[in-house]
Backbone as numpy.savetxt, mean C-alpha at the origin, in Angstrom:
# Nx Ny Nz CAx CAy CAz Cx Cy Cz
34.58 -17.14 -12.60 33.39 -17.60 -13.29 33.73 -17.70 -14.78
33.18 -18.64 -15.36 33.61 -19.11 -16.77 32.55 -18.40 -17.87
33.05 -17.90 -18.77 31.68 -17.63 -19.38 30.49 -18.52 -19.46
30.87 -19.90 -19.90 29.83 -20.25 -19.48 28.40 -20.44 -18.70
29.48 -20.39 -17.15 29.02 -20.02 -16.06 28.21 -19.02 -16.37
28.47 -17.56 -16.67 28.04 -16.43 -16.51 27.19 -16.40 -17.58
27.09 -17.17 -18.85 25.65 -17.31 -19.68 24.40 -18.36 -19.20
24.80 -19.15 -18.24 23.58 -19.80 -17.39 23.38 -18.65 -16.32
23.94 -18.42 -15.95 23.58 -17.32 -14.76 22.90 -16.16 -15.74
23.34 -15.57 -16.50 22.66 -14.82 -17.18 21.11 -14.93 -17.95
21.12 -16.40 -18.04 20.01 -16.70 -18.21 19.06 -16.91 -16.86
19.72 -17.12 -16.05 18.60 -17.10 -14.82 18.30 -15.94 -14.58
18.94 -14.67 -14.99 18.73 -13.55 -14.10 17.43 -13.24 -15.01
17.44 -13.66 -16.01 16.37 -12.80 -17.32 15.04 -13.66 -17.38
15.26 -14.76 -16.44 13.98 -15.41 -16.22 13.70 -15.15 -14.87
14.61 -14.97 -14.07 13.74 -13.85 -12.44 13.43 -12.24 -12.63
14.30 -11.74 -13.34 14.08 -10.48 -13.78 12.04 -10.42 -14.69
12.14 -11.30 -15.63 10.91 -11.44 -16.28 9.70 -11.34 -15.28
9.94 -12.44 -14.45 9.04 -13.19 -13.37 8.63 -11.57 -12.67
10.10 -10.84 -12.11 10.11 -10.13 -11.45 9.05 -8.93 -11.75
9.03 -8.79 -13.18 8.15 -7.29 -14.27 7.20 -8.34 -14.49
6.41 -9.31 -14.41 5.31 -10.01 -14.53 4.44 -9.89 -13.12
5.33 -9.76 -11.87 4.60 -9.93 -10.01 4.51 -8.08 -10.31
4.96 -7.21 -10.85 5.42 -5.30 -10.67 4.18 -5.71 -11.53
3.84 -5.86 -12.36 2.46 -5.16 -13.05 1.36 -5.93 -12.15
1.58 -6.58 -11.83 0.08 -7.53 -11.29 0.24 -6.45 -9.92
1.15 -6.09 -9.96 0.90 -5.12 -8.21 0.43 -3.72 -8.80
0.85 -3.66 -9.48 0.41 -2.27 -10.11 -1.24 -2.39 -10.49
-1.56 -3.43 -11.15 -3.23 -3.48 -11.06 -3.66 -3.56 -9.86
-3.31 -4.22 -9.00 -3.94 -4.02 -7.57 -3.82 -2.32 -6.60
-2.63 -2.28 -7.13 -2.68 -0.52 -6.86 -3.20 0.42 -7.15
-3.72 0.23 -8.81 -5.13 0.58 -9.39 -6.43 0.33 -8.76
-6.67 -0.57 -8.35 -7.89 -1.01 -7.53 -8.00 -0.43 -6.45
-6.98 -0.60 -5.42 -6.58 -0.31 -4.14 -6.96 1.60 -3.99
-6.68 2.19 -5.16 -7.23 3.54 -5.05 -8.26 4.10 -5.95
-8.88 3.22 -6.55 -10.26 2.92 -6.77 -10.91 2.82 -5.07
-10.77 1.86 -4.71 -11.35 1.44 -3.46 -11.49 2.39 -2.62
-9.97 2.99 -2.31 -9.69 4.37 -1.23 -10.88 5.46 -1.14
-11.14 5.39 -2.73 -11.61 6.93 -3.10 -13.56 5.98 -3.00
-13.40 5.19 -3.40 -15.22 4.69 -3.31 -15.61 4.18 -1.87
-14.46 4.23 -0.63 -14.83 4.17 1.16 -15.15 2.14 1.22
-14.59 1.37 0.43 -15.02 0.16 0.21 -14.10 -0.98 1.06
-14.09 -0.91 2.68 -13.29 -1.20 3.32 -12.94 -2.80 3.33
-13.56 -3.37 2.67 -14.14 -5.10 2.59 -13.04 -4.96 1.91
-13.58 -4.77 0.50 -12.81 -4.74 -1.01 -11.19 -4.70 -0.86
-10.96 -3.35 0.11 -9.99 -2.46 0.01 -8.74 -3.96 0.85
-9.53 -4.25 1.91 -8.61 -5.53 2.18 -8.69 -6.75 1.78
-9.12 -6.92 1.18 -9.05 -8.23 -0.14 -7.80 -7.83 -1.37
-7.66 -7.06 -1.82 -6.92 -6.16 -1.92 -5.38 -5.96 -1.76
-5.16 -5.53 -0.34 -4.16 -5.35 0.58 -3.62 -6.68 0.27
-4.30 -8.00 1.43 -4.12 -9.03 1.17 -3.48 -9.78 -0.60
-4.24 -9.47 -1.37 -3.40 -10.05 -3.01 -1.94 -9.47 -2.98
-2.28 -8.00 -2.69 -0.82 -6.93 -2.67 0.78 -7.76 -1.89
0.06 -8.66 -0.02 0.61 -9.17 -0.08 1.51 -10.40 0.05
0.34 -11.12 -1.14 0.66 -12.29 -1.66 1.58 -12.34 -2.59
1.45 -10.84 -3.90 2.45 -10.65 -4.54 4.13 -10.45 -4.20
3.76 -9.51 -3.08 5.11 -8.85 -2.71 6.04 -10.51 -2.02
5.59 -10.70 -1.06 6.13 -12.46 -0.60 6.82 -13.10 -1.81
6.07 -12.87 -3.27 6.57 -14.08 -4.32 7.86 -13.01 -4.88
7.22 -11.74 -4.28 8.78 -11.12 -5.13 10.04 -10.90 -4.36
9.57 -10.75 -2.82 10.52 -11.15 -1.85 11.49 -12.54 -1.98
10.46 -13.73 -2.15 11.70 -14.73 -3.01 12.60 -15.12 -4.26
11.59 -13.99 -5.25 12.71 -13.74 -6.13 13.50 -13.35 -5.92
13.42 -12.05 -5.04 14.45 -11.11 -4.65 15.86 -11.84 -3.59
15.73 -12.82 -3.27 16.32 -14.12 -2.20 17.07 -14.70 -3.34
16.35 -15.20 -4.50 16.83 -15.61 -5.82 18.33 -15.09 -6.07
17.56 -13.53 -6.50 18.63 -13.13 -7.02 19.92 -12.12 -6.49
19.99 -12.47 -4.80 20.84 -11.98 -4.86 22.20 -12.59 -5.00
22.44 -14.04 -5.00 23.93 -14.35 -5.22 24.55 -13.51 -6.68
23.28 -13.31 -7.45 23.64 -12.51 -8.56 23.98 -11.54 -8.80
23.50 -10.43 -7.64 23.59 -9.33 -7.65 24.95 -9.01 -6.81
25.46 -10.26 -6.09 26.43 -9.98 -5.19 27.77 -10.58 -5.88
27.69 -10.75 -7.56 28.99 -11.29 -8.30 28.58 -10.32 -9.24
27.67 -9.23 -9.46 27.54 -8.46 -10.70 28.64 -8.19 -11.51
29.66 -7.71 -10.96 30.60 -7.37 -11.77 31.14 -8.35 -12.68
31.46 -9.60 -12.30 31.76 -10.34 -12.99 30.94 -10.74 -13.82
29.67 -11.12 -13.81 28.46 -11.74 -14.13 28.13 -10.58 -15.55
28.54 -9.59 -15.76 28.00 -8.47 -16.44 29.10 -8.13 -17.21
30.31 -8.21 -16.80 31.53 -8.61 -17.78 31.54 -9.95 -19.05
31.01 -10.98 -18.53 30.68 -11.91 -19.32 29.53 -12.44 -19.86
28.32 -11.99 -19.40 27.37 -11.83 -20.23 27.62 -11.26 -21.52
26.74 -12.12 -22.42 26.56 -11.55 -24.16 25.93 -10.51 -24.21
26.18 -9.61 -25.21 25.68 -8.27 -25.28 23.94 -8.25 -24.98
23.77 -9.23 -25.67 22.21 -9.45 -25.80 21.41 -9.26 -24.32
22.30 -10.28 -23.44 21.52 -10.69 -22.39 21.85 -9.78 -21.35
22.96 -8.80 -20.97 23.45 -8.02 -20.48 22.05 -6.57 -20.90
22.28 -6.40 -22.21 21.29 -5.57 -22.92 19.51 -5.90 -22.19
19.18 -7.51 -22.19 17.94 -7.39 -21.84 17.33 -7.26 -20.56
19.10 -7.64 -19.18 18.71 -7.86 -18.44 18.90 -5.89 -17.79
19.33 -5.05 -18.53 18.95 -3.88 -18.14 17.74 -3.33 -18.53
17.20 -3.65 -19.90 16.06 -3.32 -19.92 14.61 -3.81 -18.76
15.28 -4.94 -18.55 14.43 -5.29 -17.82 14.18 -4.65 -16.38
15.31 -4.55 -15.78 15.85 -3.25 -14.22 15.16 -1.97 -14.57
15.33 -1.68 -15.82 14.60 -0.06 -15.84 13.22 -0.55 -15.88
12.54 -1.29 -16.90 10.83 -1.10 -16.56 10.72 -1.56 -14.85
11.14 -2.32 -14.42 11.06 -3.09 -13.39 10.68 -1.65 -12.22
12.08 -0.94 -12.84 11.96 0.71 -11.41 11.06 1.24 -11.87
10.38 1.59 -13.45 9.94 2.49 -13.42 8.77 2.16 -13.12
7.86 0.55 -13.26 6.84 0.50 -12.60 6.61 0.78 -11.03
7.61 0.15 -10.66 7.63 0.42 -8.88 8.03 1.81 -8.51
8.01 2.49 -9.89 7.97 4.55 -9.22 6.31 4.52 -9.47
6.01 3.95 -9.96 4.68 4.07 -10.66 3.84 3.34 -8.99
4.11 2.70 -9.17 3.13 2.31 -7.58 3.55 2.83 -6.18
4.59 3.15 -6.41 4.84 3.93 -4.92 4.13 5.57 -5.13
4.46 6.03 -5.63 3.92 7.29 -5.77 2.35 6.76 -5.62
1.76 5.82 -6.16 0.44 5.86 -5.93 -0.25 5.33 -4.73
0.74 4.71 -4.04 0.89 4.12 -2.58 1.04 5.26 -1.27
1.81 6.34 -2.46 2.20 7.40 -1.08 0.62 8.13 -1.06
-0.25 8.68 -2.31 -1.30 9.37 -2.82 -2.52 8.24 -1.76
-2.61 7.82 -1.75 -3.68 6.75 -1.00 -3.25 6.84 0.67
-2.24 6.65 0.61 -1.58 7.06 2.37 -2.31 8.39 2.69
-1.92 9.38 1.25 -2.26 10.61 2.12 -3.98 10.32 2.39
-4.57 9.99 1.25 -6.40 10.44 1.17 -6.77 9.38 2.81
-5.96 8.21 2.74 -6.62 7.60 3.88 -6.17 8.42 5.49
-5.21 8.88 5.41 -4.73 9.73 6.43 -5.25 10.59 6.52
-6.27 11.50 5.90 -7.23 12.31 5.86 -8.48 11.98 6.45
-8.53 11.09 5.65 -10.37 10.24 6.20 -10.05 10.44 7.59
-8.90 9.57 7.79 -8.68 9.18 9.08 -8.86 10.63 10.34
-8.77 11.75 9.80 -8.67 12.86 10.07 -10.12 12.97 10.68
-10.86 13.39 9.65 -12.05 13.73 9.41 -13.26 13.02 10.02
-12.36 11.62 10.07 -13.61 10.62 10.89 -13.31 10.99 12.68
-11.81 11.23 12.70 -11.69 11.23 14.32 -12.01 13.23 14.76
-12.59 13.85 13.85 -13.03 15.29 14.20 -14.28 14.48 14.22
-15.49 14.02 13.51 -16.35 13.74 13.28 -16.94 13.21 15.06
-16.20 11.75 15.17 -16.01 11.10 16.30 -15.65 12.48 18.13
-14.83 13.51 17.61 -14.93 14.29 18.27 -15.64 15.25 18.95
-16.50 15.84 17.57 -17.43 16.23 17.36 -19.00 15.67 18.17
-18.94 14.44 17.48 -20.18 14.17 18.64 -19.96 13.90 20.04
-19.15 13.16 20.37 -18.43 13.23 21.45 -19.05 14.51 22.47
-18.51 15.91 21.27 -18.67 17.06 22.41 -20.07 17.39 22.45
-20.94 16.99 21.27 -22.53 17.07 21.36 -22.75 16.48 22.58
-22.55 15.45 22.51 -23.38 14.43 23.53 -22.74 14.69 24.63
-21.73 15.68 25.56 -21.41 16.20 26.36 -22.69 17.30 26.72
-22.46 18.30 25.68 -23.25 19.14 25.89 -24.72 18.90 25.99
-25.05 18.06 25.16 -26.98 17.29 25.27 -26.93 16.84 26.56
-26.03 16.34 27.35 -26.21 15.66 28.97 -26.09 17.03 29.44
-25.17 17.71 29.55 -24.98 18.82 30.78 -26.56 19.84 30.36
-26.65 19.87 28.76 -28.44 20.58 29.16 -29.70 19.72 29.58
-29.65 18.35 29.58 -30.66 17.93 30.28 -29.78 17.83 31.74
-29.13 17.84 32.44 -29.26 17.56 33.54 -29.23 19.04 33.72
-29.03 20.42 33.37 -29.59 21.67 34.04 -31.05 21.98 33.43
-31.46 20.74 32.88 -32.82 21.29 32.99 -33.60 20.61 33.50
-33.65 19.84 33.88 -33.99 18.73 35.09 -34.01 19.56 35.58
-32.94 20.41 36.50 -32.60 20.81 37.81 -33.46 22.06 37.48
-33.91 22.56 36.59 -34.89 24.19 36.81 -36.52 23.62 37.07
-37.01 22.01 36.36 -37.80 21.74 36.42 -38.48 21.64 37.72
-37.35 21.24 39.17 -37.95 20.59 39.89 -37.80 22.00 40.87
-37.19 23.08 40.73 -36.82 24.00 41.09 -38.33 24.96 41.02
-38.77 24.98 39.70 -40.19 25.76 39.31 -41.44 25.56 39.37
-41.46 24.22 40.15 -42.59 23.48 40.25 -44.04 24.69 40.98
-45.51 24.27 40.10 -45.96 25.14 40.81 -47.12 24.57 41.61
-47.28 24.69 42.86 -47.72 23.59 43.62 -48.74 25.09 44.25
-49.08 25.82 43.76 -50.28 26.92 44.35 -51.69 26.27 43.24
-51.60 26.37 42.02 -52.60 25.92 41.23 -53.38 24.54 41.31
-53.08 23.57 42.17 -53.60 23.00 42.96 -54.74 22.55 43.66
Protein backbone atom coordinates (compact mmCIF):
# COMPACT_ATOMS: atom_id res chain seq x y z
CA UNK A 1 0.00 0.00 0.00
CA UNK A 2 1.33 3.40 -1.04
CA UNK A 3 1.05 6.11 1.26
CA UNK A 4 -1.09 7.51 -0.66
CA UNK A 5 -3.21 4.69 -0.66
CA UNK A 6 -3.11 4.60 3.09
CA UNK A 7 -4.07 8.54 3.37
CA UNK A 8 -7.39 7.85 1.32
CA UNK A 9 -7.97 4.90 3.32
CA UNK A 10 -7.23 6.82 6.27
CA UNK A 11 -9.53 9.17 5.40
CA UNK A 12 -12.29 6.75 4.98
CA UNK A 13 -11.72 5.21 8.22
CA UNK A 14 -12.28 8.79 10.04
CA UNK A 15 -15.41 9.31 8.12
CA UNK A 16 -16.89 5.64 9.17
CA UNK A 17 -15.30 5.91 12.44
CA UNK A 18 -17.25 9.56 12.79
CA UNK A 19 -20.49 8.06 11.29
CA UNK A 20 -19.71 5.21 13.62
CA UNK A 21 -19.64 7.79 17.26
CA UNK A 22 -22.61 9.73 15.55
CA UNK A 23 -25.13 5.92 15.23
CA UNK A 24 -23.14 5.11 19.47
CA UNK A 25 -24.72 8.30 20.77
CA UNK A 26 -28.06 8.17 18.99
CA UNK A 27 -28.13 4.53 20.63
CA UNK A 28 -27.15 5.74 23.72
CA UNK A 29 -30.22 8.23 23.77
CA UNK A 30 -32.43 5.49 23.01
CA UNK A 31 -30.87 3.55 25.86
CA UNK A 32 -31.73 6.47 27.95
CA UNK A 33 -35.28 6.20 27.00
CA UNK A 34 -35.41 2.50 26.84
CA UNK A 35 -34.78 2.64 30.79
CA UNK A 36 -36.86 5.46 31.31
CA UNK A 37 -39.52 3.25 29.80
CA UNK A 38 -38.38 -0.07 31.79
CA UNK A 39 -38.74 1.71 35.02
CA UNK A 40 -42.31 3.77 33.98
CA UNK A 41 -43.96 -0.26 32.79
CA UNK A 42 -44.58 1.62 29.17
CA UNK A 43 -44.66 -1.48 26.97
CA UNK A 44 -45.93 0.42 23.62
CA UNK A 45 -43.16 3.07 24.04
CA UNK A 46 -40.62 0.57 25.25
CA UNK A 47 -40.98 -1.17 21.65
CA UNK A 48 -40.96 1.72 19.53
CA UNK A 49 -37.89 2.04 21.10
CA UNK A 50 -36.34 -1.42 20.73
CA UNK A 51 -37.34 -1.09 17.16
CA UNK A 52 -35.16 2.63 16.53
CA UNK A 53 -32.37 0.63 18.69
CA UNK A 54 -32.67 -1.70 15.81
CA UNK A 55 -32.62 0.45 13.05
CA UNK A 56 -29.48 1.98 14.46
CA UNK A 57 -27.52 -1.08 15.15
CA UNK A 58 -28.28 -2.49 11.15
CA UNK A 59 -26.67 1.08 9.98
CA UNK A 60 -23.75 0.27 12.25
CA UNK A 61 -23.61 -3.31 11.28
CA UNK A 62 -22.84 -1.86 7.70
CA UNK A 63 -20.43 0.33 8.74
CA UNK A 64 -18.96 -2.26 10.54
CA UNK A 65 -18.98 -4.44 6.82
CA UNK A 66 -17.32 -1.02 5.74
CA UNK A 67 -14.70 -1.22 7.72
CA UNK A 68 -13.42 -4.24 7.88
CA UNK A 69 -11.05 -4.50 4.77
CA UNK A 70 -9.51 -1.83 7.04
CA UNK A 71 -9.26 -3.39 9.95
CA UNK A 72 -7.92 -6.50 8.19
CA UNK A 73 -4.64 -4.35 6.61
CA UNK A 74 -4.31 -2.33 10.03
CA UNK A 75 -0.93 -2.76 10.30
CA UNK A 76 -0.02 -1.39 7.31
CA UNK A 77 -2.75 1.19 7.10
CA UNK A 78 -1.48 2.65 10.63
CA UNK A 79 2.17 2.58 9.65
CA UNK A 80 1.37 5.06 6.97
CA UNK A 81 -1.16 7.09 8.13
CA UNK A 82 -0.15 10.85 9.14
CA UNK A 83 0.25 11.40 12.66
CA UNK A 84 -2.84 13.44 12.63
CA UNK A 85 -5.16 10.93 11.20
CA UNK A 86 -3.70 7.86 12.91
CA UNK A 87 -4.05 10.27 16.18
CA UNK A 88 -7.84 10.98 15.30
CA UNK A 89 -8.70 7.75 14.18
CA UNK A 90 -7.77 6.44 17.84
CA UNK A 91 -9.44 8.98 19.45
CA UNK A 92 -12.18 8.18 17.79
CA UNK A 93 -12.01 3.93 18.84
CA UNK A 94 -11.75 5.09 22.44
CA UNK A 95 -15.00 7.38 22.64
CA UNK A 96 -16.55 4.92 20.27
CA UNK A 97 -15.78 1.91 23.35
CA UNK A 98 -16.34 4.03 25.89
CA UNK A 99 -19.85 4.92 24.80
CA UNK A 100 -20.73 1.31 24.00
CA UNK A 101 -19.41 0.51 27.86
CA UNK A 102 -21.80 3.13 28.56
CA UNK A 103 -24.84 1.36 26.93
CA UNK A 104 -24.11 -2.05 27.63
CA UNK A 105 -23.85 -1.74 31.19
CA UNK A 106 -27.15 0.04 30.87
CA UNK A 107 -28.54 -2.72 28.65
CA UNK A 108 -27.31 -5.34 31.18
CA UNK A 109 -29.25 -2.95 34.29
CA UNK A 110 -32.67 -3.08 32.27
CA UNK A 111 -32.18 -6.95 31.51
CA UNK A 112 -31.92 -7.32 35.10
CA UNK A 113 -35.20 -4.89 36.27
CA UNK A 114 -37.14 -6.56 33.29
CA UNK A 115 -36.09 -10.06 34.42
CA UNK A 116 -37.51 -9.23 37.67
CA UNK A 117 -40.86 -7.88 36.58
CA UNK A 118 -40.81 -10.85 34.70
CA UNK A 119 -40.43 -12.61 38.06
CA UNK A 120 -42.95 -10.97 39.95
CA UNK A 121 -45.61 -10.98 37.27
CA UNK A 122 -45.24 -14.91 36.83
CA UNK A 123 -45.50 -15.28 41.09
CA UNK A 124 -48.36 -12.85 40.71
CA UNK A 125 -49.90 -15.06 37.71
CA UNK A 126 -49.10 -17.99 40.16
CA UNK A 127 -50.51 -16.70 42.86
CA UNK A 128 -53.91 -16.34 41.53
CA UNK A 129 -53.75 -19.29 39.76
CA UNK A 130 -53.56 -20.98 43.34
CA UNK A 131 -56.52 -18.60 44.61
CA UNK A 132 -58.74 -19.60 42.07
CA UNK A 133 -57.82 -23.29 42.80
CA UNK A 134 -58.61 -22.89 46.19
CA UNK A 135 -62.03 -20.51 45.61
CA UNK A 136 -63.26 -23.73 43.35
CA UNK A 137 -62.27 -26.56 45.75
CA UNK A 138 -64.26 -24.24 48.63
CA UNK A 139 -67.25 -23.79 46.63
CA UNK A 140 -67.47 -27.15 45.44
CA UNK A 141 -67.10 -28.46 49.36
CA UNK A 142 -69.58 -26.22 50.08
CA UNK A 143 -72.05 -27.06 47.72
CA UNK A 144 -71.53 -30.52 48.93
CA UNK A 145 -72.40 -29.58 52.93
CA UNK A 146 -75.33 -27.56 51.51
CA UNK A 147 -77.16 -30.34 50.01
CA UNK A 148 -75.94 -32.65 52.76
CA UNK A 149 -77.80 -30.23 55.64
CA UNK A 150 -80.78 -29.63 54.05
CA UNK A 151 -83.64 -29.28 56.54
CA UNK A 152 -86.70 -30.78 55.22
CA UNK A 153 -88.56 -31.28 59.02
CA UNK A 154 -89.51 -27.38 59.16
CA UNK A 155 -91.74 -27.86 56.45
Amino acid sequence: MTPAQAMDTGGKLIHLLSQQRLLYRQLQELAKKQTDLVDGSDAEMLLRVLASRQRLIDRLSAIDRELEPIRSQWNDVARLLPAQQRQDAQQLVGEIKEILGEIIARDEKDTQKLSQCRQQVAGQIRSTAAGKRVNQAYAQSSSALESRFIDTQSE
